[in-house]
N, C-alpha and C positions, 0 to 999 in steps of 0.2 A: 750737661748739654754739649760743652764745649770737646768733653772726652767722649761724648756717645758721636758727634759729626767725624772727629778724629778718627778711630774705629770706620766709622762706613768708608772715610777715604783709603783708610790701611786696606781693609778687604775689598775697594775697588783697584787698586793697587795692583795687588795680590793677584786678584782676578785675570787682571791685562797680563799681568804677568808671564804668569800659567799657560794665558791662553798666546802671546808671546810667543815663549819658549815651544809650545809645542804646534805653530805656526814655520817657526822657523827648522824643528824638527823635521816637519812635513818637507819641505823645500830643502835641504839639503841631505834626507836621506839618499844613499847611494840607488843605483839601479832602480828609477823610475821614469816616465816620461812626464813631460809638461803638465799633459792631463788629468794624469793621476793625482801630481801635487795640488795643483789648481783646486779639484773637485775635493782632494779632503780640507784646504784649507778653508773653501766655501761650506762643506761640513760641519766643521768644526765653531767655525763663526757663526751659521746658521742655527745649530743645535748646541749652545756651549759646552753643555755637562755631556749629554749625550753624547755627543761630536767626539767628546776628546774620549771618550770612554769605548766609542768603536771604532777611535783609532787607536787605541792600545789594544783590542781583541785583532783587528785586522787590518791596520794600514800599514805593519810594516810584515814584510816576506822574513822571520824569524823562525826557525825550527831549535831555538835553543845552542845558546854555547857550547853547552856539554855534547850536545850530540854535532855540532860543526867539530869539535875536538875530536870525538869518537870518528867520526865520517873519515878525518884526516886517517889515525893512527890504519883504519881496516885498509886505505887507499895504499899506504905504504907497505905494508905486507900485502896488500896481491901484488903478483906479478904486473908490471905494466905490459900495457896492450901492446904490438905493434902497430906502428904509426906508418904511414903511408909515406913513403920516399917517391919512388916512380912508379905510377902504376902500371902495369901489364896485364890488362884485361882484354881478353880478346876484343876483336870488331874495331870499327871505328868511330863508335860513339863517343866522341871528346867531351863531349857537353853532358851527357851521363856520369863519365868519369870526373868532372867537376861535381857533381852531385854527391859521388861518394868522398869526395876531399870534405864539402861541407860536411858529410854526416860523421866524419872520422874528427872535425876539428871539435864535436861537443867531447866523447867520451877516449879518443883515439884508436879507434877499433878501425883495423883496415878492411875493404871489400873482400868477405874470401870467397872463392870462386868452389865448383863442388857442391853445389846443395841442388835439394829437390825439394818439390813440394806439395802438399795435396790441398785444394779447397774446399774444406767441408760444406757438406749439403746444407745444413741448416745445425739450431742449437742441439738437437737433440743428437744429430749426429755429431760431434763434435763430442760431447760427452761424452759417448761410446766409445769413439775413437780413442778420448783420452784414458777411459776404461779400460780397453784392451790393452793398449800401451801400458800402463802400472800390471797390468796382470802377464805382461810378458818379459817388466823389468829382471835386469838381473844381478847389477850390482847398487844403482841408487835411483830415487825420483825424488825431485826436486819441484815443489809447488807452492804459488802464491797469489792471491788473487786480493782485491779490492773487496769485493762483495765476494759472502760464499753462505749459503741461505741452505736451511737443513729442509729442503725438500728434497721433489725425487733425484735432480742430478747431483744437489749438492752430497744426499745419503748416499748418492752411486760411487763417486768419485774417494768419498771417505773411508766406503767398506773395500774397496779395491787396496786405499792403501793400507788400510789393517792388513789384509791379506797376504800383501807384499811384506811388510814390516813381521806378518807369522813366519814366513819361511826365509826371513834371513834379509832380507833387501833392506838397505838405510834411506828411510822415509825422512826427510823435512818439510813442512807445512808451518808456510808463513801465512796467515790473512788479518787484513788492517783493523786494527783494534778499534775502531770507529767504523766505517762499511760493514767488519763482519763483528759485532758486538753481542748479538742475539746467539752467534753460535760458539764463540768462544766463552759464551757466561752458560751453552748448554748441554745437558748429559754426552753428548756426541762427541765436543770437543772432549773431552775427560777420557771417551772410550778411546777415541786413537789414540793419546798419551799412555793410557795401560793398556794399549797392544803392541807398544814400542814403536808407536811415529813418534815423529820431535817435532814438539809443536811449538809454536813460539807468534805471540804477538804484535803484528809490525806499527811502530810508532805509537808503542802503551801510551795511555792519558793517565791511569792512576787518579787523584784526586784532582776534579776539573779546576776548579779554584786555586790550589797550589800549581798545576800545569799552566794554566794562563801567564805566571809569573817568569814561566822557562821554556815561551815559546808557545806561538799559536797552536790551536786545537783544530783549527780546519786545515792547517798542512797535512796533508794524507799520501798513502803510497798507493797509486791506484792502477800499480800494473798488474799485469794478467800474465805470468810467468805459469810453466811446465815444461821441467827438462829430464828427460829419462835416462840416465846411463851414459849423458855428454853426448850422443849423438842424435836423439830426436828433440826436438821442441817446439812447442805452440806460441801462436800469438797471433792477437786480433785484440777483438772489443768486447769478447765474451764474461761473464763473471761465471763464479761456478754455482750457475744458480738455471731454473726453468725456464722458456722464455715467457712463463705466464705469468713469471716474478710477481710473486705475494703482494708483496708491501706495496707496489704501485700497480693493481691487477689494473685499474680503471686506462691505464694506458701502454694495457699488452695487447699482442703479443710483444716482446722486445724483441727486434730483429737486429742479430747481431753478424759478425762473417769473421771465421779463425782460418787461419792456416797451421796444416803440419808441416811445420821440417825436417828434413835428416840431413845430416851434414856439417861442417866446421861452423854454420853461425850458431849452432847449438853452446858452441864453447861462449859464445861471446853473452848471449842469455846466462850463463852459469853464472859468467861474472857478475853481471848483473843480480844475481840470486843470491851470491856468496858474498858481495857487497851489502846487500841490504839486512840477510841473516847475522854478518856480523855485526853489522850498527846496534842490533836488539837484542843476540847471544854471545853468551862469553866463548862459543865455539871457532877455531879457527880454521876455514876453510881451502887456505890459498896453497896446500900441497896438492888438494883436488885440481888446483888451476894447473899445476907444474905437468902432470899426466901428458904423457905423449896424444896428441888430439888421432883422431881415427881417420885413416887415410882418405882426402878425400876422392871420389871419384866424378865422371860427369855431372854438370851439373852447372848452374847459373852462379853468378856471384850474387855476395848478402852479403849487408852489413844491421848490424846492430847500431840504436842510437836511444840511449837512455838519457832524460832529463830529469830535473828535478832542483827543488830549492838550493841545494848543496853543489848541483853543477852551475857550469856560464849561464850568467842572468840572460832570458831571450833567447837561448839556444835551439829550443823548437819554435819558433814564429821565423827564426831566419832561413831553419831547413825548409817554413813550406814556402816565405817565402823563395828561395833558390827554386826547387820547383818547379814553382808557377813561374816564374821569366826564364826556366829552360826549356819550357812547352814551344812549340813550333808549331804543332797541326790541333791538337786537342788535349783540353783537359777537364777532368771528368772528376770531382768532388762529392762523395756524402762524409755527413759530418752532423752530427744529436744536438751541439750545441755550437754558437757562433756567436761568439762577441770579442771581434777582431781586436786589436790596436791598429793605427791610424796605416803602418806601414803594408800589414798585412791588407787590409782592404785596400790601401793602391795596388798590390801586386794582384792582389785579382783583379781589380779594375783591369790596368795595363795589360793585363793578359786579352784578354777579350777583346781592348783598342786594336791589339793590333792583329788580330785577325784569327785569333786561337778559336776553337770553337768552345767555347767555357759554360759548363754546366755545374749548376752545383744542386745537391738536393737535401731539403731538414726534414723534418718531421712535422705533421701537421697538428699534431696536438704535443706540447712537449711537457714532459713531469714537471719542470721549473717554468713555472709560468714567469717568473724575472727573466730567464734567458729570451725564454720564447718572445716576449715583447721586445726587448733590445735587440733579438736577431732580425724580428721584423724592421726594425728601423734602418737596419742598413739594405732592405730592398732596393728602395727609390735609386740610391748611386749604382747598384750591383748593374739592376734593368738599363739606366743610362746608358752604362759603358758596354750593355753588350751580352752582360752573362744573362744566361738562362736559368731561371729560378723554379724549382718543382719542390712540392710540398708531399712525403709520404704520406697517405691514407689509411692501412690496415693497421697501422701500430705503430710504437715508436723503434723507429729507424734508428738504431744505433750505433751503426757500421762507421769506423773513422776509416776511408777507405782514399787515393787518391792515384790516378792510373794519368798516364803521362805518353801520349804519340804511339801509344799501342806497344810500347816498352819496357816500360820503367814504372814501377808501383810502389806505395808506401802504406801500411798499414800497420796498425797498432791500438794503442790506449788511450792516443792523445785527441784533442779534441781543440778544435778551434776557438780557444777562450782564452780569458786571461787566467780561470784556474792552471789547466793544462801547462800554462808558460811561462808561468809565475811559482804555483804553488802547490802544484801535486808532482810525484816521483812517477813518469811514463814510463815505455818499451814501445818503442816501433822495429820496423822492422825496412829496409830499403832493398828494395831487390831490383835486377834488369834482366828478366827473362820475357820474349816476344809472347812464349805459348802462355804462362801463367797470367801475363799481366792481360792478354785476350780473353781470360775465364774468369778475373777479378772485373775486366770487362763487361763480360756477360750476364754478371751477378746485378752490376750497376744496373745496366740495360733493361732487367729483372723490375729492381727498385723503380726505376724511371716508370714503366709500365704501369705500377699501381700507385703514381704519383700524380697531383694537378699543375697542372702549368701556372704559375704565377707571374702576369705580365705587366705592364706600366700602366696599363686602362685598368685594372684589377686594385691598383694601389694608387691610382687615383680616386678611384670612388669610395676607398677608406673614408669614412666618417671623420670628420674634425676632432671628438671626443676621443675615436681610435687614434687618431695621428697624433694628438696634443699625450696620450697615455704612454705609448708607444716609446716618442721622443722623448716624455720626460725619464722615463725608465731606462735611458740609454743613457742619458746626460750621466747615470751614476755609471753606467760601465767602468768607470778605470777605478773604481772602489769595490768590484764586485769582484 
């Protein structure tokens, strides 16, 4: 009796312990907010076995030793970027030019001036575009996507670069071992490897159980990379996939928005490509970076701004915020998913207090119904302060788009969540061109049109059973 009482105390002990230690884990892990810690420590207490169990799957932002070690070694062989001393961009847009000091301080990529750009019409077009481009390469094409789905654009885009890799062009084909798993385990991936592309996939898992142990499995690389020959490149929110996308037909079409480039930020995409190929092949790319870059000619200035778990913790939440508190007259947001952290929704807030005209638009039906609910929750404060909230109807609006006093645009991969700024590898892209950022306008103005307006009488007559779900599904936002 008196050894069986002994025993229950050891293992409640034991218990505290554990739950202790990994309490205290929570709360002085590095790079997190209040929030975050709070919510897992209430987790963990609430669910004890459970709790601690999915805070070893996801409460801490870990992609593995070996590959922080790898990350380092590919960083020292490329070339470093230049870094931005004084700028001299034309105009007198001072407050722009602070926007590209922000976007230079995540990766140090300075603004290069010299690019041009085109908006594609739609996903279909966009494919083609990118079709014709590999079918006109002539020394390399470079491509990597998130998602890449052996349908018709996905087969389109594959047989191009067969084609290209026949007659001599060096193909590399990155896509994320998790998003495109279906196509890297199918006959397709196999045929571009024996037609001489180099295929390789980005952030293997290997065996999931042994992977848990060396870094989360939901860290993903979910940029949208295409570089031709160092002087054209893509980039938007597109995957290489239909927009009727299979696997979530029930909430197509997906409306997405790319741009082409030509021009020096092509090189700074490269980096970005030959960064991430190295992390996952033994090939070294960084005498590619060395190449005299291709003159440029007229043209806007870009800059490149990659994140990701291995870069500055928060480096994209601070570019939107910057932004949003350089807006003056308007700012005009679409975005698939929203679930801010605390700073970012004041900067939208504050935007709109003082006088911006601040739109932002989701989607009205979204594929993650967790998002979709916690995005809803942050209505009530948005409508307060002023912004204009529209809900897309035809599909899901996927566009991460954000256009700034009719000047200044920012588009890319990233998404206004704690994924995006936590724990996935982006690409955007930051530009100040008056004409583009008026036809990235237009696009918006497009979406607005087949959009609902969501106003503070709308979300007041939310049902209490909506409001009480809503809320509660937010409360977990900083673990999500």
């Amino acid at each position: 009796m008196i050894q069986s009482t002994l025993l229950d105390v050891l293992n409640a002990a034991l218990y505290w312990l554990v739950h202790l230690a990994f309490f205290a884990r929570a709360i002085l892990r590095p790079h997190r907010d209040s929030q975050s810690r709070i919510a897992w420590v209430v987790v963990m207490a609430a669910l004890p076995v459970l709790g601690i169990v999915a805070y070893l799957l996801l409460g801490e932002t870990n992609v593995g030793r070996r590959r922080v070690e790898r990350m380092r070694e590919v960083l020292q062989r490329l070339p470093p970027p230049e870094r931005i001393s004084a700028l001299t961009l034309p105009g007198p847009a001072l407050e722009i030019d602070r926007l590209f000091r922000a976007g230079a301080s995540v990766n140090g990529f300075a603004p290069v001036p010299g690019n041009r750009a085109q908006l594609l019409a739609d996903s279909p077009a966009a494919i083609a575009s990118m079709v014709a481009d590999i079918d006109a390469a002539c020394e390399h094409v470079h491509v990597l996507f998130y998602i890449w789905l052996a349908d018709a654009s996905g087969l389109a885009v594959a047989q191009a670069l067969m084609r290209a890799a026949a007659r001599g062009v060096v193909c590399r084909v990155m896509a994320d071992a998790l998003g495109s798993r279906a196509l890297i385990a199918s006959p397709h991936w196999r045929a571009m490897r024996e037609a001489g592309v180099r295929v390789a996939a980005a952030m293997p898992i290997g065996n999931p159980l042994l992977r848990v142990l060396g870094g989360r499995i939901d860290l993903r690389n979910h940029r949208k990379i295409v570089v031709i020959d160092d002087r054209i490149t893509y980039c938007g929110s597109q995957n290489c996939a239909d927009a009727a996308f299979l696997p979530k037909a029930r909430f197509a079409p997906w409306v997405d928005v790319m741009l082409r480039f030509e021009g020096p930020v092509a090189r700074q995409n490269q980096t970005l490509f030959a960064g991430d190929w190295m992390a996952d092949t033994d090939e070294d790319l960084s005498d590619l970076l060395q190449r005299p870059q291709w003159a440029p000619g007229p043209g806007f200035p870009a800059q490149v701004i990659g994140t990701g778990p291995t870069v500055r913790h928060s480096a994209m939440p601070e570019v939107f915020q910057t932004l949003m508190y350089e807006a003056h007259r308007e700012l005009f947001v679409t975005s698939p998913y929203y679930v801010p952290d605390e700073a970012l929704q004041a900067a939208l807030c504050a935007c709109a207090r003082r006088g911006v005209a601040t739109t932002i638009i989701f989607p009205q039906r979204n594929d993650s119904w967790i998002v979709g609910a916690a995005s809803r929750s942050f209505y009530a404060e948005l409508l307060a302060a002023g912004v204009r909230i529209f809900e897309f109807r035809p599909g899901l609006l996927h566009a991460k788009t954000l256009t700034i006093d009719g000047e200044c645009a920012l588009i890319g991969s990233a998404n206004m969540d704690r994924r995006s700024f936590d724990l996935n590898y982006e690409n955007n892209i930051l530009l100040r061109d008056v004409e583009l950022t008026a036809a990235l306008r237009r696009r918006q103005q497009v979406f607005l049109e087949q959009s609902a307006e969501v106003d503070a009488e709308t979300v007041r007559r939310w049902s209490l059973r909506r409001r009480l779900w809503i809320n509660a599904v937010a409360m977990l936002s900083p673990v999500l």
